[in-house]
C-alpha positions in Angstrom: -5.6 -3.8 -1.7 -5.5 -2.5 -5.5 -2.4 -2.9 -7.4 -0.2 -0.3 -8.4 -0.1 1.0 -12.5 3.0 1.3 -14.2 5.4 1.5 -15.8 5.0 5.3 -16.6 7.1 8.4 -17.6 7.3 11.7 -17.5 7.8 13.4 -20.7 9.3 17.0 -19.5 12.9 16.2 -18.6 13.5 14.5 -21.8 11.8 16.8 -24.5 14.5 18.3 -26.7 14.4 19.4 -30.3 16.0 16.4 -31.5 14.1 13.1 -32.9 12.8 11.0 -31.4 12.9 13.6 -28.0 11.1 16.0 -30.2 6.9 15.6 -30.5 4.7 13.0 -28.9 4.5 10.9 -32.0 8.2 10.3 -31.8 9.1 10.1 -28.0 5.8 8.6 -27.4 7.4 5.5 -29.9 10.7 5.8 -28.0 8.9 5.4 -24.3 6.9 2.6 -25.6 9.8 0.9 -27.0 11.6 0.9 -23.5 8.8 -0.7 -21.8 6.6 2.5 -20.4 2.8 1.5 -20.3 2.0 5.0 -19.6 3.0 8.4 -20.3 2.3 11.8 -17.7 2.4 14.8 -20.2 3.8 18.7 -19.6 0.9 20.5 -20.0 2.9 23.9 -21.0 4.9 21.7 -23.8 3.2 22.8 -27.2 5.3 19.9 -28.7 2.9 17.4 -26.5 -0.2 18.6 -26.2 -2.9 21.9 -27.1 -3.9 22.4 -23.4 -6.5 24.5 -24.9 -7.8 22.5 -27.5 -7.6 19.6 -25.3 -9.6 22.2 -22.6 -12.3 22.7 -25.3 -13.1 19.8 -27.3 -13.8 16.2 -26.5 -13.2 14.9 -30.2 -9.8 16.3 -29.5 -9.1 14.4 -26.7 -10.2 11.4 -28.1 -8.1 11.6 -31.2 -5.2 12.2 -28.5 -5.7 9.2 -26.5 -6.3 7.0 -29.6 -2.9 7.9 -30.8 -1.2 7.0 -27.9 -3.0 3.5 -27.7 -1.8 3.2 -30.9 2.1 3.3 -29.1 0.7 0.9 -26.6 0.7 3.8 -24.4 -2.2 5.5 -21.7 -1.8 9.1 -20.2 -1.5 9.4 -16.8 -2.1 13.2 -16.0 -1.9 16.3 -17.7 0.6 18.0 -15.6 0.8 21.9 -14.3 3.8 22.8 -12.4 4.8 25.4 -14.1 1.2 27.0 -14.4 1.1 26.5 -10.4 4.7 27.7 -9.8 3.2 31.0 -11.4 0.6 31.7 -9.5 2.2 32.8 -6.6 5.1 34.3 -7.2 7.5 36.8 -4.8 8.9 39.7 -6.9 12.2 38.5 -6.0 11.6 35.5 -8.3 10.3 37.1 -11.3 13.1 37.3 -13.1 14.0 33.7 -12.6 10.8 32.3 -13.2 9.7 34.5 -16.7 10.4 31.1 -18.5 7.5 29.8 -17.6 4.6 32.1 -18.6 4.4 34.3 -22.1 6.3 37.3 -22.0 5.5 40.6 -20.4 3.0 39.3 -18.1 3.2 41.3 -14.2 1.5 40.9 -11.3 -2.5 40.4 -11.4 -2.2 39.5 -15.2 0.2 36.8 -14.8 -2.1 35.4 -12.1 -4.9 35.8 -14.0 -2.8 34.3 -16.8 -2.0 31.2 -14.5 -4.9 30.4 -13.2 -6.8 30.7 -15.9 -3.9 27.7 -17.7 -4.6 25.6 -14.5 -8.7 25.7 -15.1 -7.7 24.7 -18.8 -5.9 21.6 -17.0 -9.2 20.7 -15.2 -11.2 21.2 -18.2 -8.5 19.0 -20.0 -8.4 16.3 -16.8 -12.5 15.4 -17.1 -12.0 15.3 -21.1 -9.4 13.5 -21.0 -11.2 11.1 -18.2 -7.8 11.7 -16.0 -8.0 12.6 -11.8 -4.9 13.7 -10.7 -3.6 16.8 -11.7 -0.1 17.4 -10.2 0.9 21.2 -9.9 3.6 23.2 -7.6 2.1 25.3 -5.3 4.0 28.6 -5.7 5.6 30.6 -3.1 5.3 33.9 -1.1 7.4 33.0 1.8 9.8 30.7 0.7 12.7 33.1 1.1 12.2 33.0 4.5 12.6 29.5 5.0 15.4 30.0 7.4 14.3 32.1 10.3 16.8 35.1 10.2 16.1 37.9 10.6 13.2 37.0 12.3 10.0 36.5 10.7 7.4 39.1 11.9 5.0 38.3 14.0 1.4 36.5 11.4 3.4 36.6 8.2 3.9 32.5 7.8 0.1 33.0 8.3 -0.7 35.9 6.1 1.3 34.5 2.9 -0.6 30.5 3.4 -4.3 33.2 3.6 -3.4 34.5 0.4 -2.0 31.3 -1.4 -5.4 29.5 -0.2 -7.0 32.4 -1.8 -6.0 32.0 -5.1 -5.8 28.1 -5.1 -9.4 27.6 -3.4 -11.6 28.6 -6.6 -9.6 25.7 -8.4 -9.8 23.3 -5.7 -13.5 24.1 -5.6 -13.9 24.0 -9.6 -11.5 20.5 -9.7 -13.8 19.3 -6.6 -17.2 19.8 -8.7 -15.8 18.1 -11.5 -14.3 15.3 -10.0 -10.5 16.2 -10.4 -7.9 16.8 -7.3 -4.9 18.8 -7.5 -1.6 16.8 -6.6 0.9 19.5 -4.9 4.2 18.1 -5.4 5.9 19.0 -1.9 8.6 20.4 -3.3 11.8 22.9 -2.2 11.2 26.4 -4.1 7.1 26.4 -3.2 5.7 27.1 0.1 4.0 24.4 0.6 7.0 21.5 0.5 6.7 19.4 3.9 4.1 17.7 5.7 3.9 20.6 8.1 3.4 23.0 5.4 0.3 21.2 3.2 -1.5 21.0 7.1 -1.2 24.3 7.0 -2.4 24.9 3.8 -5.3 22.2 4.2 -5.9 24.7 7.6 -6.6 27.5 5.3 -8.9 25.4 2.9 -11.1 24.4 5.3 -9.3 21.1 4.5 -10.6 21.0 0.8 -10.9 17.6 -0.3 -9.5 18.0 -3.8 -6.1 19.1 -2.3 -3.9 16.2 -2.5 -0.2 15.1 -3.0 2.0 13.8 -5.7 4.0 11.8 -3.7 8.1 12.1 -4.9 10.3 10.7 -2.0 13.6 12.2 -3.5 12.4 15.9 -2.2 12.2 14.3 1.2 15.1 12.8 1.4 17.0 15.6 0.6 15.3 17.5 3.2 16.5 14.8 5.5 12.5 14.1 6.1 11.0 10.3 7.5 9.9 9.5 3.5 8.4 6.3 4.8 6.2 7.8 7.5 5.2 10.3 5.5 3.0 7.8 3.6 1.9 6.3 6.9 1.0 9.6 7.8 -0.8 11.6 4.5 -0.9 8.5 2.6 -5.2 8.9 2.1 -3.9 12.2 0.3 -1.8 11.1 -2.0 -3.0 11.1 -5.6 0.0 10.7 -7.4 3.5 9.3 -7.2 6.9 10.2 -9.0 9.3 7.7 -8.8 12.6 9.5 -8.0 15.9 8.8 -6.7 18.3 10.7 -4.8 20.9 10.8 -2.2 22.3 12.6 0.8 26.0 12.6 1.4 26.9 15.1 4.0 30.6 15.8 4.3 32.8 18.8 6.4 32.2 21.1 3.4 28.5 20.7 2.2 24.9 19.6 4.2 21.6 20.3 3.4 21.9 24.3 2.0 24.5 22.5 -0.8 26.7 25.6 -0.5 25.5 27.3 -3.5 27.3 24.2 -5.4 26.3 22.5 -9.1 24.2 19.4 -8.2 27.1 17.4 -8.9 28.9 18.8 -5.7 25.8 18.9 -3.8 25.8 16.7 -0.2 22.1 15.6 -1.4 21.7 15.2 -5.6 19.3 13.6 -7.4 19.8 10.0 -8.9 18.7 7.6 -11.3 16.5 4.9 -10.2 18.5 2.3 -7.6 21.9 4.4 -7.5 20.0 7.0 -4.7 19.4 5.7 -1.2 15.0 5.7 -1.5 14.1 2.4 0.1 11.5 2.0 -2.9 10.8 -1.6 -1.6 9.4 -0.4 1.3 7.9 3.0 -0.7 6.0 0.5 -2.7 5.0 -1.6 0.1 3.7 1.5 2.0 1.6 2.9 -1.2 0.1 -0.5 -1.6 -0.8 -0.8 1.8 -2.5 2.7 1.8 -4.5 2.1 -0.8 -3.2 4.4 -3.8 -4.0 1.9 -7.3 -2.8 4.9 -9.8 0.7 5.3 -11.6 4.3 4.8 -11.0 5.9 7.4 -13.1 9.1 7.9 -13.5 10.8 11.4 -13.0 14.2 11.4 -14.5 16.9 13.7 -12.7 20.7 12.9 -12.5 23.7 14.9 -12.6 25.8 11.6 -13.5 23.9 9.2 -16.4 22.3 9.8 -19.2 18.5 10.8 -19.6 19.1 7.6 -22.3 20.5 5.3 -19.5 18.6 6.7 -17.2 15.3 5.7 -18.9 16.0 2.5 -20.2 16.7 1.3 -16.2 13.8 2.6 -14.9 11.0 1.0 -16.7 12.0 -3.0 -15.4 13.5 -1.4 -12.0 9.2 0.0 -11.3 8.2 -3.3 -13.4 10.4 -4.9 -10.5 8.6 -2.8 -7.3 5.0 -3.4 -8.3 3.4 -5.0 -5.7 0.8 -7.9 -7.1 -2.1 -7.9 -4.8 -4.4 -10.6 -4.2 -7.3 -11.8 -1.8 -5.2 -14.9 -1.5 -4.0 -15.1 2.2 -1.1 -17.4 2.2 -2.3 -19.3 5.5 -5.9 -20.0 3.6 -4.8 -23.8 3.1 -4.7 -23.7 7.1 -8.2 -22.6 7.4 -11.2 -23.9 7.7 -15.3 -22.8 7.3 -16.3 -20.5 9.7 -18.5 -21.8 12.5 -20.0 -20.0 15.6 -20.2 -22.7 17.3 -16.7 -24.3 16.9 -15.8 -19.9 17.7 -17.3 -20.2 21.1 -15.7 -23.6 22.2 -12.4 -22.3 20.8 -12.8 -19.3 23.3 -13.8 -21.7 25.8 -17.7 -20.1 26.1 -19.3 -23.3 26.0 
């Protein structure tokens, strides 16, 4: 078994246009100086990286990663959930969602627009010697989530024919270059359960570069076995957020949060070790299946600080990394092995 990398961090949630939260030089410093080993970067954020330049040019990337190792700091991925979240898009989310491409962008352009971002994060992957490339999927169904009215009859199917559509010359272009997309399973994208990535695996032919980045807090809110999950996808997983959350039903609020503020929501995000994630056994399960990359941290609470909030998570994954060895603890009971001595132990001689 491999052992897990980390600490790490996501930049996005704690951008802002205020030093040292401002440009990587200066929230790259502040990371390090918590204890972060490795930084995943917004690949839409201007103020973190030129996903073009870093698309194009090699030197660039170089001069990139040498900066960070200057902080003490690796990159861990080059993210594109935004990029992803655009690509399939139902008109009733346009409005909502014109934040995250330029403006004036409709229909075929914006998915041209999109897709063409989420090559420039492949490109920017192999140049950048990086795997995992974690993305949202998009949505053309999620409105219908809830069964009522009733869906009609080959729509699910329809909607997951044309999302594999669109996402399958990526997979195929990330495959050839030796890259895999990491869907986040995540509420607001169609594909956000286990259910739902079989069926989109169904409709790629079961494309090998379509992975997971694994973030048990989406789970939990959905009131979904996190732990099994791994158990069962865990050969797909290619990348892991390290979120908290928690699920407190009551007489008022369940899972739909009653159109409610996250702070009055039954199930809210947390920061690390104040949700209810079993992270003890998340770690154990991730180590077991194999998955060696990062632990990054995904900052999201409606009660601390983003300060706070970073400053416990780098020692609290420090304090869930699993050390591996090829020491068995019983090895001092052992002795050489010995065919012989085998077959009078199972009595065949």
């Amino acid at each position: 078994m491999a052992t897990i990398k980390g600490p790490a961090i996501f930049l996005a949630q704690f951008l802002r246009d205020q030093p040292p939260y401002d440009c990587l030089e200066n929230i790259g410093k502040w990371v390090a100086g918590l204890g972060y080993k490795g930084v995943q970067i917004p690949g839409w954020d201007p103020r973190t990286i030129d996903l073009t330049q870093a698309a194009e040019s090699k030197s660039y990337c170089e001069d990139y990663q040498a900066k960070l190792q200057a902080m003490g700091l690796a990159m861990t991925d080059v993210a594109g959930y935004l990029q992803g979240q655009v690509l399939a898009m139902h008109p009733a989310y346009e409005v909502g969602f014109e934040a995250f491409h330029p403006p004036g962008l409709r229909g075929d352009e914006r998915t041209k627009w999109a897709a063409g971002e989420l090559e420039k994060c492949i490109l920017a992957s192999q140049n950048l010697g990086l795997r995992n490339i974690p993305v949202l999927s998009g949505a053309f169904v999620w409105h219908m989530i809830y069964p009522w009215p009733q869906r009609p009859a080959g729509i699910i199917a329809q909607a997951f024919e044309e999302l594999a559509r669109r996402w399958r010359p990526l997979l195929d272009m990330a495959h050839d270059r030796g890259r895999v997309f990491g869907f986040e399973l995540h509420p607001g994208s169609d594909i956000y359960d286990g259910a739902t990535f079989e069926m989109f695996l169904q409709h790629t032919n079961d494309h090998p570069a379509a992975c997971i980045n694994y973030d048990p807090s989406h789970f939990l809110l959905q009131q979904l076995d996190y732990l099994q999950f791994i158990e069962l996808y865990g050969s797909r997983i290619s990348g892991f957020h390290v979120k908290d959350a928690e699920f407190r039903p009551s007489g008022r609020v369940g899972v739909y949060g009653g159109y409610q503020p996250w702070s009055t929501r039954a199930g809210r995000f947390r920061s690390l070790g104040d949700g209810q994630v079993d992270f003890k056994r998340v770690f154990t399960l991730l180590t077991e299946a194999g998955y060696d990359d990062w632990a990054v941290l995904e900052w999201e609470c409606c009660v601390k600080s983003p300060e706070q909030g970073a400053a416990e998570g780098a020692p609290f994954i420090v304090e869930h990394i699993i050390e591996t060895s090829d020491v068995a603890f019983d090895d001092f009971a052992g002795g050489d092995a010995d065919v012989q001595d085998n077959r009078r132990i199972l009595g065949l001689d």
